[in-house]
TORVEX-920134 format. One record per residue: residue in three letters; x negated, y, z of N, C-alpha, C, CB in turn. Coordinates in pm, whole numbers, plus 50000, padded with zeros to 5 digits. Atoms other than C-alpha are relative to their C-alpha. Glycine has a CB too. Layout:
# TORVEX-920134
ALAXYZXYZXYZXYZ
...
//
This chain:
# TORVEX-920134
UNK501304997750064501485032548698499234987149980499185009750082
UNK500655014550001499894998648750500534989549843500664991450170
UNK499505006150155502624984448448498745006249914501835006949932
UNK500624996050097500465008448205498774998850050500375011749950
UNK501365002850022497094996248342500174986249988498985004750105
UNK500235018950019497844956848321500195008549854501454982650078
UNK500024999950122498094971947926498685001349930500795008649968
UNK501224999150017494704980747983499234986949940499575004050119
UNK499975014249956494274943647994499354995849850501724992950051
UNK499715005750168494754942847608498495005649950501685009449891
UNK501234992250075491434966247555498844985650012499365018150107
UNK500955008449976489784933047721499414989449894500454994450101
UNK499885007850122490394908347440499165005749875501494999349964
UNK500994999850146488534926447160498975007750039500665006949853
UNK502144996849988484964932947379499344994849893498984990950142
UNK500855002450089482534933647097498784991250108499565015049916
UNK501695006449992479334911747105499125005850004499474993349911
UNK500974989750011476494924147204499604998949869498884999450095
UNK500065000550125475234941346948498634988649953499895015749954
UNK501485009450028472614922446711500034986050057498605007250077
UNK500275010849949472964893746915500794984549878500655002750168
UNK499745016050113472734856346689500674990550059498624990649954
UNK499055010649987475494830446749498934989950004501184998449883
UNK500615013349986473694802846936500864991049966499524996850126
UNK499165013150053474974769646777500354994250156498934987049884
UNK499485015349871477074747847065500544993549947500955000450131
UNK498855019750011478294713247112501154999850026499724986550112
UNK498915005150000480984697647095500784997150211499564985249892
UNK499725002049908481184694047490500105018350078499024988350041
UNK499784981949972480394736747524501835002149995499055012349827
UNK498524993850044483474739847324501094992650095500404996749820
UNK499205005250006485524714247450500005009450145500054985249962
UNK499644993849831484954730447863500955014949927497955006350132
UNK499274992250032486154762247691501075001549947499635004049968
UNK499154998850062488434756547496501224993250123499664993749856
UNK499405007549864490304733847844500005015850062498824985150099
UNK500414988649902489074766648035501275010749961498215007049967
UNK499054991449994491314789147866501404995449998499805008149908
UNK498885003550011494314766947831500634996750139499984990349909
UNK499485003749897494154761848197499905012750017499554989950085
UNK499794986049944493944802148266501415000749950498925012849945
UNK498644991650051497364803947999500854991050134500714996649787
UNK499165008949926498584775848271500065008750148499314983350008
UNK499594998749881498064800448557498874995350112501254992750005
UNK501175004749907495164778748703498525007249975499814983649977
UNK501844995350015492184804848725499154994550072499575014050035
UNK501215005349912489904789348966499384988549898500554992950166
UNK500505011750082489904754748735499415004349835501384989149989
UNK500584994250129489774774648429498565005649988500835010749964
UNK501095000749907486994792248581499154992149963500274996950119
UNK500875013150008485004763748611499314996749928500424991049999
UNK500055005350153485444752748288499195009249942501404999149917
UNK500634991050094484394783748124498545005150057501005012549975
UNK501485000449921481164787148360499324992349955499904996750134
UNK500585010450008480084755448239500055001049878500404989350061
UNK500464999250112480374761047875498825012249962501175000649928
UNK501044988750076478484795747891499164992950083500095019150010
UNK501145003549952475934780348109498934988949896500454994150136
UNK500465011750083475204754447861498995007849871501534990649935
UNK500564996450087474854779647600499815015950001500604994449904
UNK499824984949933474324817447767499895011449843498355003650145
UNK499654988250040473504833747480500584997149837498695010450019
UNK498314996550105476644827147268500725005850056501044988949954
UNK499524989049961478324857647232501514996050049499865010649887
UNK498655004449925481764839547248500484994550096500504995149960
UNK499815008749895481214818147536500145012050101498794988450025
UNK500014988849912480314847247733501215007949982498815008249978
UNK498154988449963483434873147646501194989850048500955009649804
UNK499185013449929485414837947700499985001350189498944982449942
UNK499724998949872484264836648037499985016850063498954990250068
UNK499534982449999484534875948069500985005450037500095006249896
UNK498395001749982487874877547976500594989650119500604994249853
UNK499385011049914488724845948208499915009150155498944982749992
UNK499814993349904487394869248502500885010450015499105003050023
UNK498874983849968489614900648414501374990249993500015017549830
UNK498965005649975492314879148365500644998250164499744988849935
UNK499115004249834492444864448723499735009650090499504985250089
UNK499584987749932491544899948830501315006250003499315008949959
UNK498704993750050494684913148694500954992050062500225000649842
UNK499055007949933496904883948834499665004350156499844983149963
UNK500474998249868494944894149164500755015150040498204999650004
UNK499694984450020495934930949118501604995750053499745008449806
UNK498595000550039499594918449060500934995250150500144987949860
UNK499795004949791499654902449418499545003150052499854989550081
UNK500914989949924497924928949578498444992750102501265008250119
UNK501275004849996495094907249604498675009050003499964992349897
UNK501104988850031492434939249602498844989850009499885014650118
UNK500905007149973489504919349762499544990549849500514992450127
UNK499945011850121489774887949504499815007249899501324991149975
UNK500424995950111490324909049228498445010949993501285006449953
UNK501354995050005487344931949284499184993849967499565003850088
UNK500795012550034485474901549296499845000249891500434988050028
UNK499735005750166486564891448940499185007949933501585001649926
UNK500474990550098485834922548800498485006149988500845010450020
UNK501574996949954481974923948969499474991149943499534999950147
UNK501145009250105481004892648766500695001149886499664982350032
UNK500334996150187482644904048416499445009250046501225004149863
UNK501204986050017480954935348514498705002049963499745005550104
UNK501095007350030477934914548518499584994449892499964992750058
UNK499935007950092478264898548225499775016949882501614988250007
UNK500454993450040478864931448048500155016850043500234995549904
UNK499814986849904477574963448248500465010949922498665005150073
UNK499534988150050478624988047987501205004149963499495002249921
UNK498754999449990481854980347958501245008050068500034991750022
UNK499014987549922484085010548075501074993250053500685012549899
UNK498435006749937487704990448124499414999750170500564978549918
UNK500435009349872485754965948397499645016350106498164986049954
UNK500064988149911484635000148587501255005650016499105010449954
UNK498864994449995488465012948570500254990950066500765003849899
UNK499375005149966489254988548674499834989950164500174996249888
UNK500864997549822486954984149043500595011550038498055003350015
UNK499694986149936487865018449072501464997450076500105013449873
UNK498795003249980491675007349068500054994350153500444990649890
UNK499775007049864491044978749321499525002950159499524988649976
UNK500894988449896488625003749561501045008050070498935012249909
UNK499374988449952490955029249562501144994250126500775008249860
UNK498835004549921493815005349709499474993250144500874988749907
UNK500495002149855491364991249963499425009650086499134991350001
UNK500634989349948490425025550047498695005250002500214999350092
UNK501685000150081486855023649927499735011549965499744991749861
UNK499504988750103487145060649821498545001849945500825015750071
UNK501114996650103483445062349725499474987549936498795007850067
UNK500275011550130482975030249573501035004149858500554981350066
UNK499074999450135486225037949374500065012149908501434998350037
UNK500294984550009485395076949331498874994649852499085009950186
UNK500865004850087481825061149140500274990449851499304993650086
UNK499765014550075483185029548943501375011349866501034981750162
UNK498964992850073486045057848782499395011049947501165003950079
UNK501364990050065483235085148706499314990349902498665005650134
UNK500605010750077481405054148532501014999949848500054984050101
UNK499295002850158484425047448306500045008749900501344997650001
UNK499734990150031484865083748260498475002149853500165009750152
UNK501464998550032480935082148123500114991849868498844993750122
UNK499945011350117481475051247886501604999449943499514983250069
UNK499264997950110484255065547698501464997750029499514991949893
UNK498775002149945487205054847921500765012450034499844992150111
UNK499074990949897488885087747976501445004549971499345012950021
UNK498235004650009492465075847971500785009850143500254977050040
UNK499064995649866495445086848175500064993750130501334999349971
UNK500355009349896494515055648397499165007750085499324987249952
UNK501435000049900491295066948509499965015050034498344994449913
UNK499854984849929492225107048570501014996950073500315013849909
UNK498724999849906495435093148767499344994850145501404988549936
UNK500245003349905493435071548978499005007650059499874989249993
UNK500614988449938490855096849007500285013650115499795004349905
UNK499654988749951493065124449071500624992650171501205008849880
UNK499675006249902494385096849369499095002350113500154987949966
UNK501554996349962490975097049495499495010750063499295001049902
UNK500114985249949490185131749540500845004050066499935009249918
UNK499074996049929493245139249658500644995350176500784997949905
UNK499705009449836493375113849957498555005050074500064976849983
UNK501424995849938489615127250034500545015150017498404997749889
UNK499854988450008491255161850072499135007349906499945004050111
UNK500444996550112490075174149719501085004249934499324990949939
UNK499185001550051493285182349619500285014249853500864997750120
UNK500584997050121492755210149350499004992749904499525009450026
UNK500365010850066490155184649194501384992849929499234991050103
UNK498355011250081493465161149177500675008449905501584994950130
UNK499014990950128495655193149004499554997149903500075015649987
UNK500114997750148493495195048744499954987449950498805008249951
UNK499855010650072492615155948682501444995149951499414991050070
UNK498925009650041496585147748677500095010949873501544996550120
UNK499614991150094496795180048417499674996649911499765010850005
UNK500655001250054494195168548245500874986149928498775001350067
UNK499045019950043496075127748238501735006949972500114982250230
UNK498314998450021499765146348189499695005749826501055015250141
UNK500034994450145498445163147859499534989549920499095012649979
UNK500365013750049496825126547742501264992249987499004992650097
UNK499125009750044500015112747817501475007050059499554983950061
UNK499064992249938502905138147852501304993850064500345009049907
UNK498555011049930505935111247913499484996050162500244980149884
UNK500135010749922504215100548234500545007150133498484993550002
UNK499444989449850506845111548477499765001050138501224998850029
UNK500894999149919504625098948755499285007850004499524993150007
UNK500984989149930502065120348758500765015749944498034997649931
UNK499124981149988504685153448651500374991550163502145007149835
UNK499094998849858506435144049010498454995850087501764985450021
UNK500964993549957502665143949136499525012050037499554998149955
UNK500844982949973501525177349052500905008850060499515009349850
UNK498694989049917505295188949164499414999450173502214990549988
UNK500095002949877504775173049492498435004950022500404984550029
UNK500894992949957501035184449503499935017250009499134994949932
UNK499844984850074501575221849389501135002750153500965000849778
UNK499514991749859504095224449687499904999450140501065000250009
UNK500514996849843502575212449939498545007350049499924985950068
UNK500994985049983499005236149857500995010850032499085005549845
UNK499534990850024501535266049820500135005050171501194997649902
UNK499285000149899502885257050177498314996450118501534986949977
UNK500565008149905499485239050333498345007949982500234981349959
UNK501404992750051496485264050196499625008350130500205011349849
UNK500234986149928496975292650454500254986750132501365017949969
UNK499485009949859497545262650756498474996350062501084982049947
UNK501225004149936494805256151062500074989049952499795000550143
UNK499985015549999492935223351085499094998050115499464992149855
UNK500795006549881491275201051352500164983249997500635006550152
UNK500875012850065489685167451369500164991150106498305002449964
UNK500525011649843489685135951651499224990049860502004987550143
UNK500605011550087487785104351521500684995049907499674989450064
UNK499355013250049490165087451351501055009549886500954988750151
UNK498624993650088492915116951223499165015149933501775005250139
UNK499874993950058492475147251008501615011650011499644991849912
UNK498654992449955495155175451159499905015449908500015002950202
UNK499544987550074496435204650916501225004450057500214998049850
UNK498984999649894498895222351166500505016149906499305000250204
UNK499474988250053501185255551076499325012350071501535000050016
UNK500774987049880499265289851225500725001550101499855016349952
UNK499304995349859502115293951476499714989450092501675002349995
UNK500055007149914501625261851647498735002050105500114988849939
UNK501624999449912499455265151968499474986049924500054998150226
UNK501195010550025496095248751947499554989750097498825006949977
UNK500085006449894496535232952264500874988749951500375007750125
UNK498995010050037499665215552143499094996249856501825006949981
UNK500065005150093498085207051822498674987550040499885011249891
UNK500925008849943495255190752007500454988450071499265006750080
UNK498955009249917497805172252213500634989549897501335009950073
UNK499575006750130498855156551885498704990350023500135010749838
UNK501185005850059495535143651777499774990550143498645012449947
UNK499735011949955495455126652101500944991450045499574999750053
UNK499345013450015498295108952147500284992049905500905000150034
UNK500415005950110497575097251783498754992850029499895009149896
UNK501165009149963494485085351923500044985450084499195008450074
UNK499545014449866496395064952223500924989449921501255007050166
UNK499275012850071498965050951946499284995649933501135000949924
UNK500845005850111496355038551697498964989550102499085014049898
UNK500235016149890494395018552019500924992050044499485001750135
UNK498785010649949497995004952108500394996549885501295005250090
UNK498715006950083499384995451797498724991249853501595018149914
UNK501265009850011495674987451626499954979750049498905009050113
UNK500225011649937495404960451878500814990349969500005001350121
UNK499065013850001498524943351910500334996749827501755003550101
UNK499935005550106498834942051519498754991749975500285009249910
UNK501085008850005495174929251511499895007649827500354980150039
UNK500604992250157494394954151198499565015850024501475000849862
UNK500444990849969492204981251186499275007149927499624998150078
UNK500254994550135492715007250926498295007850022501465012849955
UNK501104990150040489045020650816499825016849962499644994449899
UNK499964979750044489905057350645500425003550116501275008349864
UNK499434988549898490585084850796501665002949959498975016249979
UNK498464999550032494495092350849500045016150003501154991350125
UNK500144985149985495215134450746501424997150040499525011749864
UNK498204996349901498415144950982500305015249985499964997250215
UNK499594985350076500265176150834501115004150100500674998849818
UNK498734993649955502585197851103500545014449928499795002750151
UNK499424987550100505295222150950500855005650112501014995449841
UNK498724991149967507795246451049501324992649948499895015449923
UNK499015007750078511275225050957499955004449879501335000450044
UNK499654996050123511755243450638498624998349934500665014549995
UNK501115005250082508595238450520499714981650015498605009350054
UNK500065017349976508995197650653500794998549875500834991650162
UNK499255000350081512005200550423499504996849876500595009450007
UNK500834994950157510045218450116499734989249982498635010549981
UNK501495008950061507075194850103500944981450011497915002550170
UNK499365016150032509195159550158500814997849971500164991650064
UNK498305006150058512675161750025500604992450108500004987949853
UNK499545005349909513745145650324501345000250095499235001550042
UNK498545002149982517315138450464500165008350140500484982750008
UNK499774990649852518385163850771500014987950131501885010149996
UNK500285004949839518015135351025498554996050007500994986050053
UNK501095004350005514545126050953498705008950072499934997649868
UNK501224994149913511995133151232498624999249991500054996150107
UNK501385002250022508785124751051499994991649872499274993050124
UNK500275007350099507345108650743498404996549971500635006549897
UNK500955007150091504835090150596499674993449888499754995250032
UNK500085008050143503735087150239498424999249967500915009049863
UNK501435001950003499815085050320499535013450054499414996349852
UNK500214989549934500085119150470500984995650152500455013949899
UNK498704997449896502135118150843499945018350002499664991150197
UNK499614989250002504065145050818501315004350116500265000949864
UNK499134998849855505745161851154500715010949976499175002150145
UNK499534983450061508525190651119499605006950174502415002449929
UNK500234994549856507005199851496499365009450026499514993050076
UNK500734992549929505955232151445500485012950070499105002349926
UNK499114994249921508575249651653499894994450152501334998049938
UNK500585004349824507255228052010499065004749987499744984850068
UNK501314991549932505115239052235499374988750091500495015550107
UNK500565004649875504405207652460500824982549919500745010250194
UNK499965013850001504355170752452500634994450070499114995050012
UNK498775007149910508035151752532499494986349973501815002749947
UNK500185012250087508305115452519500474996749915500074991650034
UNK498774999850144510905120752228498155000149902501695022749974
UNK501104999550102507635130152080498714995449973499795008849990
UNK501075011050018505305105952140500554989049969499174997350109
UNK499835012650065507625082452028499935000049863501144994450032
UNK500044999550154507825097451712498764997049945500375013049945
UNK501345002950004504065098251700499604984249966499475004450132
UNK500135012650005503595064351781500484988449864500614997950116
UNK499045000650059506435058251537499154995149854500895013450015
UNK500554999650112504605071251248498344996349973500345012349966
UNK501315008049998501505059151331499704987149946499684998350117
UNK499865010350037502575025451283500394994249892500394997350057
UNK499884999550107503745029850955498614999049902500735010149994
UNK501625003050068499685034250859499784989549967498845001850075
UNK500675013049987498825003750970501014989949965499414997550142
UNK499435010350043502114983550853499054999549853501715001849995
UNK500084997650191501385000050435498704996150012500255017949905
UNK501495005349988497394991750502500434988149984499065002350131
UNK500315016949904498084955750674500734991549797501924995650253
UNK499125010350074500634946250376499625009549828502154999550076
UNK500354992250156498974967550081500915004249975499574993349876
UNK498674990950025502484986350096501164993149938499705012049904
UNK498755012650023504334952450020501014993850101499334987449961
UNK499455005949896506714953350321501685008049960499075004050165
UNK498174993650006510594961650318500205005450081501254992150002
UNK499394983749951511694992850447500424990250183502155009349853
UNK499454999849899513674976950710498954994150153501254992349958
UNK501615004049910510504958750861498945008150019499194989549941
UNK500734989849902508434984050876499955008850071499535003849981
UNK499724987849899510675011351024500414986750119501575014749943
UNK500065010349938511704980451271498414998550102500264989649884
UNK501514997849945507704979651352499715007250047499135000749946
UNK500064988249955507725012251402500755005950083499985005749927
UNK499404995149820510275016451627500004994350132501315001250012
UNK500655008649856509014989251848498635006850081499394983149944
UNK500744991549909506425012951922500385014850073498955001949930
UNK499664984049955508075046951949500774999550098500705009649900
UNK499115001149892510645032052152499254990250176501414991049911
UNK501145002149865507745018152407499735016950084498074993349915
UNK500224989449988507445056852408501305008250089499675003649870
UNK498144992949986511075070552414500914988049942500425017549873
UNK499125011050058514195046952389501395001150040499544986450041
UNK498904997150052517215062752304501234993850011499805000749904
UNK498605015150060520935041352336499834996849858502015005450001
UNK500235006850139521135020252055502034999249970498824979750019
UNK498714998250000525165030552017500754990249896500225014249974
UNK499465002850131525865022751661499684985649994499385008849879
UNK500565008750012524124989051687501254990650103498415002750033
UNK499125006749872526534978552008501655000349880500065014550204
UNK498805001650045529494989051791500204986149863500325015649953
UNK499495005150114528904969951467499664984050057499235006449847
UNK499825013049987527974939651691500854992850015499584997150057
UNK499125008049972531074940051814500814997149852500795006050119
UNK498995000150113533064946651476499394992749895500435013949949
UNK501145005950078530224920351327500245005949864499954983349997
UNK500534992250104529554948451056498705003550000500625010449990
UNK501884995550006525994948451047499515003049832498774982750067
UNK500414995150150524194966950762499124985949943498845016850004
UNK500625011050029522954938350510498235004749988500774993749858
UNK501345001050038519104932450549499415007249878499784987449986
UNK500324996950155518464930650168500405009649970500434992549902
UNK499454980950015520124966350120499375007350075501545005050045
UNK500654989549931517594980350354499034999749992500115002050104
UNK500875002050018515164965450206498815014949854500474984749980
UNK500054989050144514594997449937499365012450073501825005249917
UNK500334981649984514855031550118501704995350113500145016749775
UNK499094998449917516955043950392500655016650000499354995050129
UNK499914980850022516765085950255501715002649939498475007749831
UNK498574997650029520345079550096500894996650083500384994849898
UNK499645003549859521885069850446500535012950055498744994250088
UNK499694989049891524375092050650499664997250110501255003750019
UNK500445003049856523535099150975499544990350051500725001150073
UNK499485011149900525425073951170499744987249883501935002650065
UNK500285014750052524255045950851498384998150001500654997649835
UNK501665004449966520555049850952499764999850115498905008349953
UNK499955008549899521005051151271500324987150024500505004050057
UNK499625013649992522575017151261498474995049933501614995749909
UNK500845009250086519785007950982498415001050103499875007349805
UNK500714998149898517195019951257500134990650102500215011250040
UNK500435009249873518135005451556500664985749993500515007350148
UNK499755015650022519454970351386498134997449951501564995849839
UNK501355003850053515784968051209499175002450146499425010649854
UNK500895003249817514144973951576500624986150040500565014450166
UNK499365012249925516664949451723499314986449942501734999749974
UNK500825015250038515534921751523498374996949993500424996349853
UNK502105001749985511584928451483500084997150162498625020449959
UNK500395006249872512194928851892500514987849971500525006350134
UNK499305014949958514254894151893498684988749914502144998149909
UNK501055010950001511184879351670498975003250104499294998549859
UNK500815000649931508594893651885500304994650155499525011149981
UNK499635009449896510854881952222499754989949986501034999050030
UNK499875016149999511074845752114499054996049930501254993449945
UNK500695009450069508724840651858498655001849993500454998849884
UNK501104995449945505864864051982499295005749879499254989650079
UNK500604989250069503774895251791498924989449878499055011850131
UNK500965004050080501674867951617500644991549876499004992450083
UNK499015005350101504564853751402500295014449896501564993650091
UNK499944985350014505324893551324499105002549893499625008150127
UNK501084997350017501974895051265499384991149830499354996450148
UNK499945012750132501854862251006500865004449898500664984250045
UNK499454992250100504624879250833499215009249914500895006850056
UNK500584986650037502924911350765498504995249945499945011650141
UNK501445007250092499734892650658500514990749905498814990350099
UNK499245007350175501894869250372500225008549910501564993149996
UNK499054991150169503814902150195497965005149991502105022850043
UNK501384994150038499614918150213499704989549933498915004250111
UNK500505010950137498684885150003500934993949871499554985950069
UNK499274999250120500994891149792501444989649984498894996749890
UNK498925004850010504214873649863501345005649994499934993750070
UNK498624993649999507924881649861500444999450184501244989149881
UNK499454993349873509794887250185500574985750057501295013949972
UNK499165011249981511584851750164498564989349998501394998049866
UNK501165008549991508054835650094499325001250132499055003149893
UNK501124997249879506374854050377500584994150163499745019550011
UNK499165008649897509454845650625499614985050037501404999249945
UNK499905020149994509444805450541498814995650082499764990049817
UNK501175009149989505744800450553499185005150172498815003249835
UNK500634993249840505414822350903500974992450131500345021950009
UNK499125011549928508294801451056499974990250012500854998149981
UNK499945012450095507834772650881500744989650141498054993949920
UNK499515008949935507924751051195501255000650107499034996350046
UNK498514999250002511524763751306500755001849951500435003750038
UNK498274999650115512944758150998500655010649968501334993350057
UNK498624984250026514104793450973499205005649827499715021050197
UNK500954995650096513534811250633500805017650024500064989949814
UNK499744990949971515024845250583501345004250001499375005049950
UNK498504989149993518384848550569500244990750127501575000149839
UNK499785011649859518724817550880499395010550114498824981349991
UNK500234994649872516554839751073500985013950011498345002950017
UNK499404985749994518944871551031501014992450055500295010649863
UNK498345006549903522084847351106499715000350126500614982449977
UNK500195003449796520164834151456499765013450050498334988350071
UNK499684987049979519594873251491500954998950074500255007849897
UNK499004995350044522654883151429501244991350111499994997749831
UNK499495008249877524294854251672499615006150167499254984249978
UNK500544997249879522114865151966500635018550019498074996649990
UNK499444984149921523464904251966501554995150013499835018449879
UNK498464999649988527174892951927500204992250149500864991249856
UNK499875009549867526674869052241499385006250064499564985850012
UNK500954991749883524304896052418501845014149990497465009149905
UNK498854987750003527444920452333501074995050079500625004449846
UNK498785006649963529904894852427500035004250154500004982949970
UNK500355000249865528364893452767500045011350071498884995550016
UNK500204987049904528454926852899501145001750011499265012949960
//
C-alpha cells in the first residue's frame, strides 16, 4: 500500500498558487538558492537543499513559486523519510509544507500516514478526516483510516471504510484480503468476553474461565516490565490480546499446525481449552509479547529470524524446552541459512522450524552472551531508522569487525565446538 501512496507524491508537483496571489519579481540570487535547492534534493541531499530553498522564499515570501518550491522540497524529504521508516522526521516535513499550505488535503494524508505508524491514533484519526474534508477521499485515506479504527477496536467502522476504498479501487488485493481477514475474525470474535489490565486489551472465548483469563493479562503485565526494560523501549498504545478455541486460532490466522501463538498487531493465543497457568505458557506469553515491542522498536523492519530469536530469549527465560534439532544440524553442520529465514517461517515443516526457532534463539543468545543486550539492542534501533539487516549488523559491531554474514560464521563456529565438546 505505501508503493500507491509515494504516487500520491505526484498530486504534490501541480499545488496551485494561491489563488489571486501576484508574482513578486525576484533576483537573480532568489533564483539562483532555488534553483541549487532543488538540484541538490534530485541529488538526494534534503537537508542542503532545504536550506537553499528556505533562503530563496525568505527573500521573497510572497512568490507563489518559491513557496510550492520549498513545499514540494518538504514532501519530498517526507516521502524519502516514509521510505526508511523514518515516521518522526517525516511528520516533521509534512508540518511545515502543511504550514506553508493549510488547505492542502495530500499534506493531511499524508500526517495521517506517518501518525498512524507511530501509533498516534488520534492525531492520525484527525489529519485523515481533514483530507477526507478537502477533497482527498482516495483509497489511501479510507485504507489508512479503516487501519485506524480498526486498531482502536472500531472494527465495523474499518468494514465499511475498506468497502468504501475496494469500490474506489477494486484491483487492490490488499484491502480484499483485509475485509476477508476482518469479516472472520468479527464472525468468530463478536459473541467473545473482554477484560482490561493497564497496558492489554483481552477478548477471550466464553468458555475460558475468567480467572484464567485474568491470569493472562497478568503475566502479560510481568512480560512487558521484563522485556520493556531490558530492550529499553516502551510501546505507548494499548496491545488487544485475542484467546480462541484451536479451531477458531486456525480460522482467524491461517496458521501452520505447530504454531502456538501469533502476532500481527493482535496477539493471538489458541488457549482456550486451559484452565491454569504452566510455564509452557508463560513462555509463550512472554514469547509473544516480545514480538510488540521488536515490530514497534524497528517500525516492523526486522527479519523474521531476529525477532522470533528475541522472542524466544524471553519465553525460554520462562520455559526451555531441548533444543534437539539444533544439536543435530550442528553436528551434520546443516544449519538453516540465515537469509532464508529472513521472510516467514509459516511454510516450514515441523522439524524445519523447529531448527529455524531454536538456531535464531541460539544466536540472538551468543550476541547477547558475548556482546551484551545493548549491541542487540543497537541492532534493533538501525533496521527502526531505516536500514537493511547488513547495514544495521556492520554499524552495531563495527568495532569487531564483524558484519553479517562473519557474525553467523563466528556463530556458527562456537555451536560446532560447544557440540564438539560434549
Amino acid at each position: 500500500m505505501l508503493k500507491s501512496l509515494f504516487a500520491v507524491c505526484l498530486l504534490l508537483t501541480i499545488i496551485s498558487s494561491v489563488n489571486g496571489a501576484t508574482a513578486e519579481p525576484v533576483d537573480n540570487a532568489s533564483l539562483m538558492h532555488s534553483g541549487y535547492g532543488r538540484e541538490l534534493l534530485l541529488r538526494g541531499e534534503y537537508e542542503k537543499g532545504l536550506e537553499q530553498l528556505r533562503r530563496a522564499y525568505l527573500l521573497f515570501p510572497l512568490n507563489p513559486t518559491l513557496k510550492n518550491n520549498l513545499a514540494e522540497g518538504y514532501a519530498a524529504f517526507g516521502h524519502q523519510s516514509i521510505k526508511q521508516k523514518r515516521y518522526e522526521q517525516a511528520d516533521e516535513n509534512f508540518v511545515k509544507a502543511q504550514e506553508l499550505y493549510p488547505e492542502e488535503g495530500t499534506y493531511a494524508l499524508l500526517r495521517g500516514v506517518c501518525n498512524y505508524y507511530l501509533k498516534r491514533y488520534d492525531v492520525a484519526r484527525h489529519e485523515l478526516e481533514q483530507a477526507r474534508l478537502k477533497k482527498i477521499d482516495s483509497a489511501e485515506v479510507l485504507y489508512y483510516l479503516g487501519l485506524v479504527r480498526y486498531e482502536t477496536d472500531h472494527r465495523q467502522d474499518a468494514v465499511e471504510l475498506w468497502e468504501q476504498a475496494l469500490k474506489l479501487s477494486p484491483g487492490r488485493r490488499e484491502i480484499a484480503e483485509l475485509l476477508e481477514k476482518s469479516r472472520r475474525e468479527m464472525a468468530i470474535e463478536d459473541g467473545m468476553d473482554r477484560s482490561h489490565s493497564s497496558r492489554f486489551d483481552l477478548t477471550y472465548d466464553p468458555g475460558v474461565d475468567g480467572l484464567f483469563a485474568l491470569s493472562i493479562l497478568d503475566v502479560l503485565e510481568q512480560a512487558a516490565n521484563q522485556v520493556n526494560a531490558e530492550l529499553g523501549y516502551f510501546p505507548a498504545a494499548r496491545v488487544p490480546v485475542a484467546v480462541y478455541k484451536r479451531d477458531d486460532f486456525k480460522t482467524v490466522t491461517t496458521s501452520p499446525d505447530w504454531s502456538g501463538g501469533v502476532y500481527d498487531g493482535t496477539i493471538r493465543l489458541p488457549f482456550g481449552a486451559l484452565k491454569e497457568i504452566t510455564s509452557r505458557v508463560r513462555g509463550v506469553l512472554f514469547h509473544e509479547y516480545a514480538h510488540v515491542v521488536v515490530f514497534e522498536f524497528t517500525r516492523g523492519n526486522c527479519p523474521l529470524w531476529l525477532n522470533e530469536g528475541i522472542a524466544e530469549m524471553f519465553g525460554r527465560m520462562q520455559y526451555n524446552p531441548p533444543m534437539a534439532e539444533l544439536g543435530r544440524a550442528a553436528r551434520k553442520k546443516t544449519f538453516a541459512d540465515f537469509r532464508r529465514l529472513e521472510s516467514g517461517f509459516s511454510s516450514l515443516s515441523t522439524a524445519q522450524a523447529s531448527l529455524a526457532y531454536q538456531q535464531s534463539y541460539a544466536l540472538v543468545n551468543y550476541l547477547v552472551t558475548v556482546y551484551g543486550w545493548h549491541r542487540v539492542t543497537g541492532i534493533l534501533d538501525n533496521l527502526g531508522n531505516g536500514m537493511n539487516m547488513d547495514e544495521a549488523v556492520s554499524l552495531a559491531l563495527n568495532e569487531y569487525g564483524l558484519n553479517y554474514d562473519s557474525m553467523v560464521r563466528e556463530w556458527q563456529d562456537s555451536i560446532v565446538k560447544e557440540v564438539a565438546g560434549k
